[in-house]
C-alpha positions in Angstrom: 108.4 105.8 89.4 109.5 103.5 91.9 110.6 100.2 91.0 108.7 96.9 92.9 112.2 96.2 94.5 112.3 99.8 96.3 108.9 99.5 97.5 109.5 97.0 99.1 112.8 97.8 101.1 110.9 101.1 102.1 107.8 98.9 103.4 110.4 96.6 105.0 112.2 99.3 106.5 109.2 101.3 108.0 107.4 97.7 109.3 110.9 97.2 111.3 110.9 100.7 112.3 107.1 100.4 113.9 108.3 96.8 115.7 111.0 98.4 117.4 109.3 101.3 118.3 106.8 98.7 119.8 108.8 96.4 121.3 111.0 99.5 122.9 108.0 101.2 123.9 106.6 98.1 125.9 109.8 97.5 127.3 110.4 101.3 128.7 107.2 101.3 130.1 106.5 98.0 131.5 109.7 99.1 132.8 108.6 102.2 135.1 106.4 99.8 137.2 108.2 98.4 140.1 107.0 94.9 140.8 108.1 92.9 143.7 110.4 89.8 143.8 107.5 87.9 145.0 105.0 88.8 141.9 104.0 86.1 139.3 104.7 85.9 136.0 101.0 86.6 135.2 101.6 90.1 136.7 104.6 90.7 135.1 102.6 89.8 131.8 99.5 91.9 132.4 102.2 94.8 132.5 103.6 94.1 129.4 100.5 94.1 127.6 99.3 97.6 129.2 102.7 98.6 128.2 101.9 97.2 124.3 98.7 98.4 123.8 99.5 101.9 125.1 102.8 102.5 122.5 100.2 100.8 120.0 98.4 103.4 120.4 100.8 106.3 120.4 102.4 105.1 116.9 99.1 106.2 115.0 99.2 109.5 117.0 102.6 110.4 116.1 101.6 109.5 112.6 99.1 111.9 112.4 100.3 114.5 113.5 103.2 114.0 111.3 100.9 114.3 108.6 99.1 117.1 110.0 102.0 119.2 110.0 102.7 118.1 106.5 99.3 118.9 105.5 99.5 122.5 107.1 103.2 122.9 105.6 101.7 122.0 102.4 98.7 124.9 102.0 101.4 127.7 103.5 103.7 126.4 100.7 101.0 126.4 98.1 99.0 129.6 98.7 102.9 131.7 98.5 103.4 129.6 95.3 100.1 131.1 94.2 101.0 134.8 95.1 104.3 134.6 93.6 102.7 133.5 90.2 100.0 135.7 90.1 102.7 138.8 90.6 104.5 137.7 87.4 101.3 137.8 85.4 
């Protein structure tokens, strides 16, 4: 069982970890767009948040297919657990 403190650092860790994927994300591609010298700063702006609410939404996507996978891993695993057992018997 997990103490309080541990849960904790790993929900500090991961909420970090989703920032800077965020603020990396914005960054790269607010980046891509080539803006003039003579644009404003609303323009600049707008990009940014295009940019932000685009890697907002990819985070969630990654997640799940993470756990997808891990889902999908976890019935192969348990039906050749199951096999194995019911050889034995």
């Amino acid at each position: 069982m997990k103490t309080k403190s541990e849960n904790t650092l790993a929900s500090r860790v991961s909420s970090w970890s989703i920032i800077s994927l965020v603020v990396a994300g914005t960054f790269l591609i607010a980046g891509v767009a080539d803006l003039s010298a003579a644009s404003g700063v609303m323009a600049k702006l707008f990009l940014f948040f295009l940019a932000a609410v685009i890697v907002v939404q990819v985070i969630p996507g990654i997640m799940l297919l993470g756990a997808m996978l891990k889902g999908i891993y976890g019935m192969v695993g348990k039906k050749a657990k199951v096999a194995v057992g019911e050889e034995k018997k």
